[in-house]
Structure formats: structure tokens, C-alpha cells
C-alpha positions in Angstrom: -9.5 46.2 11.9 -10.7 46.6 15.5 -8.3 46.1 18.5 -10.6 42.8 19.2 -10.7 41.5 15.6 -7.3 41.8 15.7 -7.2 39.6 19.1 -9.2 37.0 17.8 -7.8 36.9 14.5 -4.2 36.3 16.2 -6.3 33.6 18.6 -7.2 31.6 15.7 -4.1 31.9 13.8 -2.4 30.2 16.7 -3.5 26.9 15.6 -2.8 27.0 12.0 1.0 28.2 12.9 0.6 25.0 14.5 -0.2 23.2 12.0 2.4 24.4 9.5 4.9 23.6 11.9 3.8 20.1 12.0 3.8 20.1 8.9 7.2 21.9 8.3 8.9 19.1 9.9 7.0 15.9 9.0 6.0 15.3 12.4 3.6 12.2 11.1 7.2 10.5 10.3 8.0 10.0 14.0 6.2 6.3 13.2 9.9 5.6 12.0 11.8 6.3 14.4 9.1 5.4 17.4 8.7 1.7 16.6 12.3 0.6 16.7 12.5 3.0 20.2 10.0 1.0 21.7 12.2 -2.0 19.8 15.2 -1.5 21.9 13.1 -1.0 25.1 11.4 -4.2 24.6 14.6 -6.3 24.2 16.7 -4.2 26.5 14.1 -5.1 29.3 13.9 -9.1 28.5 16.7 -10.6 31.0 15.6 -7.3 33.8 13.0 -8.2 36.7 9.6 -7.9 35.4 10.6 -8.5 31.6 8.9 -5.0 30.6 9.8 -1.3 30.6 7.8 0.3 33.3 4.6 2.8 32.5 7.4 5.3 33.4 10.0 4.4 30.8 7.7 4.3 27.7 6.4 7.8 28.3 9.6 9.4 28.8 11.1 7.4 26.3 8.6 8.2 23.5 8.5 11.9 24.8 12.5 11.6 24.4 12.4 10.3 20.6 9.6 12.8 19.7 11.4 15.9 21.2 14.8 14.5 19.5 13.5 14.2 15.8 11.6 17.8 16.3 14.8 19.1 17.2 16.4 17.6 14.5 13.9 18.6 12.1 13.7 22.1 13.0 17.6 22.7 13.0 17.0 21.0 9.5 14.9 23.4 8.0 16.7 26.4 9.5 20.3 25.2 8.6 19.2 24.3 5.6 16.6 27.5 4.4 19.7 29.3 2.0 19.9 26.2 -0.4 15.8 25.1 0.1 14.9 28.7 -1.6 16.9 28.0 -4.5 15.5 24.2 -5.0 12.7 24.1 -6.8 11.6 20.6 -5.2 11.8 22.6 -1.4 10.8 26.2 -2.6 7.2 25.7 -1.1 8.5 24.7 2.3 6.6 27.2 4.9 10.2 28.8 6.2 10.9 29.6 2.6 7.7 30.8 1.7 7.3 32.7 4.5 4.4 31.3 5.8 6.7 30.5 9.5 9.4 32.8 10.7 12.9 31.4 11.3 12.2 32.2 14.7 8.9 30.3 15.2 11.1 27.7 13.7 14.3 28.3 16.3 12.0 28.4 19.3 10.6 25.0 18.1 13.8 23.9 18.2 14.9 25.3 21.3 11.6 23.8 23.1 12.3 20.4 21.6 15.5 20.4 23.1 14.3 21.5 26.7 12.0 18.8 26.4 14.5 16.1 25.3 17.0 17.0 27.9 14.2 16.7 30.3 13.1 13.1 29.2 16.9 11.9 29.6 17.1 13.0 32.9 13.8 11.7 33.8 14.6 7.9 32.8 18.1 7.7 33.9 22.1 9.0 34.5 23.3 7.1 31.6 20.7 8.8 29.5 21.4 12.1 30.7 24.9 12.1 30.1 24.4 10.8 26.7 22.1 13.2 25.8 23.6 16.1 24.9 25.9 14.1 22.6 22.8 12.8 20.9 21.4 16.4 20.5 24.8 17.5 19.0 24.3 14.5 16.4 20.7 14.9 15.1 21.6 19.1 14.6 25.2 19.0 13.2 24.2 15.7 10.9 22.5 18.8 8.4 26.3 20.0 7.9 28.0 16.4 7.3 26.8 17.1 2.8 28.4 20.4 2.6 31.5 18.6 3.2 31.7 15.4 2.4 29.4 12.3 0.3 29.4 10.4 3.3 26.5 12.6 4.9 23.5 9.4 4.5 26.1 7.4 7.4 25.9 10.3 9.2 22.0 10.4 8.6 21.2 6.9 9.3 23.3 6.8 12.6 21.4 10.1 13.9 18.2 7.7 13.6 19.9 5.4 14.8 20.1 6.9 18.2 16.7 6.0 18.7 17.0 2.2 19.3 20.3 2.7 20.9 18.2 5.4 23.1 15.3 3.0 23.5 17.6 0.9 24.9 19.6 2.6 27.1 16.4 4.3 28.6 15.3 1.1 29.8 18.4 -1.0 30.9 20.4 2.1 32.1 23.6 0.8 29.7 24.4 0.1 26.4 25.2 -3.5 25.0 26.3 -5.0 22.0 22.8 -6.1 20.8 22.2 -2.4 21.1 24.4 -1.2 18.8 24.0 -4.2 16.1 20.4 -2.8 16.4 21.5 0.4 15.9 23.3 -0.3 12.9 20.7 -2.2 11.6 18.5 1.0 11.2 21.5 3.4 10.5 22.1 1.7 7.3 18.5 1.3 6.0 18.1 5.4 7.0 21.1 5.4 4.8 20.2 4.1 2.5 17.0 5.3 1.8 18.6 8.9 2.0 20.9 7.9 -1.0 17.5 7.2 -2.8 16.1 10.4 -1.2 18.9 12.5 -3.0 18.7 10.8 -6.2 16.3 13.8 -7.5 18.5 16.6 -6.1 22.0 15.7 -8.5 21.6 18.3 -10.9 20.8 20.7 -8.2 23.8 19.5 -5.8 26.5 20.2 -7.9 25.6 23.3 -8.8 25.1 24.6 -5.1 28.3 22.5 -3.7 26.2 19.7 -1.9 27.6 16.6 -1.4 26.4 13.3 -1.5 27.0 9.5 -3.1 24.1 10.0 -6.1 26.8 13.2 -7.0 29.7 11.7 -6.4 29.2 8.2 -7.6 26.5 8.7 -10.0 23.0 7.3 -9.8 23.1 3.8 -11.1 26.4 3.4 -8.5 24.4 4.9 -5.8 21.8 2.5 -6.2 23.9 -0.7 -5.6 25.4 1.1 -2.8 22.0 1.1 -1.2 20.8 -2.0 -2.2 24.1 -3.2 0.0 23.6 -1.1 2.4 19.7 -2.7 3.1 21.2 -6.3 2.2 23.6 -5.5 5.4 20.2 -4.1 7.3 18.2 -7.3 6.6 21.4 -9.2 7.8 22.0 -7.5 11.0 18.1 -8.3 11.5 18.2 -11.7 11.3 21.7 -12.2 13.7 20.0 -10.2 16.0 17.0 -12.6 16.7 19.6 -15.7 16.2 21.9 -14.0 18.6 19.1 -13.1 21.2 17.3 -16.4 21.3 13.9 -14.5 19.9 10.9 -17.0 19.1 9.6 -17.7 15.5 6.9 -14.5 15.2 10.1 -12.2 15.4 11.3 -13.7 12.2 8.1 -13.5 10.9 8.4 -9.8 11.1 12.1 -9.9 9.8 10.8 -11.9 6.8 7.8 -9.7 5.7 10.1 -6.7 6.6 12.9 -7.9 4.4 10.3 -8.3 1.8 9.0 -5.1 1.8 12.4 -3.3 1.3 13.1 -5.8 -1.8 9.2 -4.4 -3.1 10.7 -0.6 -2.1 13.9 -1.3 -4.6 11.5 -3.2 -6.8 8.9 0.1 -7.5 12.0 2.8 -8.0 14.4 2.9 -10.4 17.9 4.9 -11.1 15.4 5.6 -14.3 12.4 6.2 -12.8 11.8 7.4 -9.0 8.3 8.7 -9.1 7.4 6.4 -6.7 10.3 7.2 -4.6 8.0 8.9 -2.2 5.1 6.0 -1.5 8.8 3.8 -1.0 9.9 6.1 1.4 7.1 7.4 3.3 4.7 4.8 3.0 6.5 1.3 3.1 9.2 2.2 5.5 6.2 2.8 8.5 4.7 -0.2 7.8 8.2 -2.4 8.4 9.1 -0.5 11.3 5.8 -1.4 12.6 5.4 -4.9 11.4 9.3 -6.0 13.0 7.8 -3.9 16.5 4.7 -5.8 16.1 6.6 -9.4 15.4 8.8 -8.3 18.3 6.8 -7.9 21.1 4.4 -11.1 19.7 8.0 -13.2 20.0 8.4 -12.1 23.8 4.7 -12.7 24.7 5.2 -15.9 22.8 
């Protein structure tokens, strides 16, 4: 191969390594984390002069949650390469197959981290500060099931940073709505997560991971999250009751609420081979639907 074949062959690969790490870490799954970001802007900045985050906060914000879940993501897969080679379910995953380096992977992470930091500082002090406590949470959450079952809490409150974030991007504090916010979406993460590791219990306690399907069993860990989104729907509702938020808001909360019952409805501790149109599908369109309902209830 010529010296300039070789140039342009390396010029088009470019893209495709691209693509694979897109790919690698789900990037299209930001829609779950974005909408109830833009959530806790939106109610954060009701009682503030104006009523709305500035053109300013929602692109650092949304550059904040973006560079936080690829961080997350990519400290994922790294952390995580030694036990995704020996899982047949994760064995085609680019890192394992080869396909992208670990350090393609690292300086993804790195970057994303940069770029978080960056956004914090951008919006405001509070969000600075907090930052690197948030970026300590979304990496070491990916060591939580080699010790202990109660990794999906740990899960669901490293997504849960985003409303909390969304929140504290815009007001410049954090506030009890906040965080009933935030536990609203820590506990459907979680709980979705137990689902998640409902196929992996065979492989789990052979290889020493942890996690309530394991420890529990499967029919357990299903009532566990069925509570777990019962207590979700709940904090939902006393959030618009507590706020004073207009009827389209609980619009949203209903078709929402309805939509996880559908989700527990279609999987079964018997059967989850729908567990991925549950998971990846349905959960976008209620984060969207209660953002949606949201910002119709402050126009309103």
C-alpha cells in the first residue's frame, strides 16, 4: 500500500472510529437523561426574573449532561472490558472485539470530562464546585456491583445528577424540589437496572457480580422494582402538587405513569425478550412526554 493510500485510508477510517464509539456508548440514550435536565431547568427557573433559563444556560447545560453520561459511559466500558469478554451477551462490544482500543476509549473519556468540567464552570460557582463530585459518581458507580447488590441505587442516583444538575445550572442552588426530582428518576434508573440485570444471573455469580436479581432472585427482584417505580410515579405526582404546576403537567405524569405500568406489563421474571423495547424504547418516550407536559404546564 502506497504512502497516500495509506493517508487516505487512515482519513476515512476517522469517521467510522467515530461511529463505533457512538455506538460503544449508546450515545442515542442521552434522550434519557436530557429531558429531565432540561426538567429541572425549567422548574428551577419558574419563581427567577424572566421565568426561563437563558440561551446561555441550556447550551452549557445540555453540553454538561452530554459530556457527563459520555464520561460515564466510557469509564463503563473500560472498567468493565475483563468481565464483558467473558459474557456472551457483551462479547461483541467494539472494546472487546477489538474493533476500538482501550485508549481510543480513555481519551474519550478524558475529553468528556474536560468538556464537563468546562460546562460547570461556564453556568455557575455552585456548579463548578459540584462538579467534580458528580464526575467521581458517574465513574466509580461501575464498581458499586463488585461489592455490594445495592449497585442499581447507586445507578439510578448517578442519573439522577442530571435533574439535580439541570437544576442547579439554572438557579445557582439546590432545593428540596430538586432533590424529590432527583429521587424520582434515581429510582426509575433503578429500577429498570434490576430488570436490566435480570439476564446476566447465571453469569453474575459465577464471575462475583453483585446485584438484587443474584441476591434476591428474580421473581423478588421484580417486586422490588415494581416498588421502586410505584415510589417514582409518587414522587411525580407530589412534585406537581407541591409546586403548584397546571393540569397538562399531570397530564404528562398520567400517560407517563402509564407507560411504566405497559413496561412491567410486556416483561416478565419468565419472559424478558422484550426487556429491550421496555428499556430503550418506552423510557424515551416518558421522559419526553413529562418534559413536554412540563413546559406546556408553565406556558399554560
Amino acid at each position: 500500500m502506497t504512502t497516500a493510500s495509506s493517508q487516505q485510508s487512515a482519513f476515512w477510517g476517522i469517521p467510522r472510529k467515530v461511529r463505533l464509539l457512538l455506538a460503544a456508548i449508546r450515545f442515542e440514550h442521552s434522550v434519557f437523561a436530557l429531558p429531565f435536565a432540561y426538567l429541572g431547568m425549567l422548574l428551577a427557573a419558574r419563581d427567577l426574573p424572566g421565568g426561563w433559563p437563558t440561551g446561555r444556560e441550556w447550551l452549557w447545560a445540555t453540553v454538561a449532561m452530554v459530556a457527563a453520561r459520555t464520561l460515564a459511559m466510557g469509564a463503563n466500558r473500560i472498567i468493565d472490558l475483563p468481565q464483558d469478554a467473558l459474557n456472551p451477551r457483551t462479547a461483541s462490544r467494539p472494546l472487546v472485539t477489538g474493533a476500538l482500543r482501550r485508549w481510543e476509549m480513555l481519551a474519550l473519556a478524558l475529553i468528556s470530562l474536560g468538556v464537563f468540567l468546562l460546562a460547570a464552570a461556564m453556568l455557575n460557582p455552585l456548579a463548578l464546585a459540584l462538579a467534580p463530585v458528580a464526575a467521581l459518581f458517574v465513574v466509580g458507580y461501575s464498581y458499586v456491583k463488585r461489592l455490594s447488590w445495592t449497585t442499581h441505587f447507586f445507578l439510578g442516583w448517578a442519573d439522577a445528577i442530571a435533574p439535580a444538575g439541570g437544576w442547579v445550572a439554572v438557579a445557582g442552588s439546590l432545593s428540596w424540589e430538586a432533590v424529590l426530582l432527583a429521587f424520582a428518576v434515581a429510582m426509575w434508573v433503578g429500577g429498570f437496572d434490576i430488570f436490566y440485570a435480570c439476564q446476566d444471573v447465571a453469569f453474575d455469580r459465577t464471575h462475583g457480580v453483585h446485584s438484587i436479581p443474584r441476591r434476591f432472585g428474580v421473581p423478588a427482584a421484580f417486586w422490588v422494582a415494581r416498588g421502586m417505580h410505584l415510589a417514582t410515579s409518587g414522587a411525580l405526582l407530589a412534585l406537581g402538587i407541591w409546586m403548584g404546576l397546571s393540569f397538562p403537567y399531570f397530564i404528562g405524569w398520567a400517560v407517563g405513569s402509564m407507560l411504566l405500568v405497559y413496561e412491567h406489563a410486556i416483561i416478565s421474571p419468565r419472559d424478558l425478550s422484550r426487556l429491550n423495547m421496555a428499556f430503550f424504547n418506552v423510557n424515551g418516550y416518558i421522559a419526553v412526554i413529562l418534559f413536554a407536559c412540563t413546559l406546556l404546564a408553565l406556558l399554560a
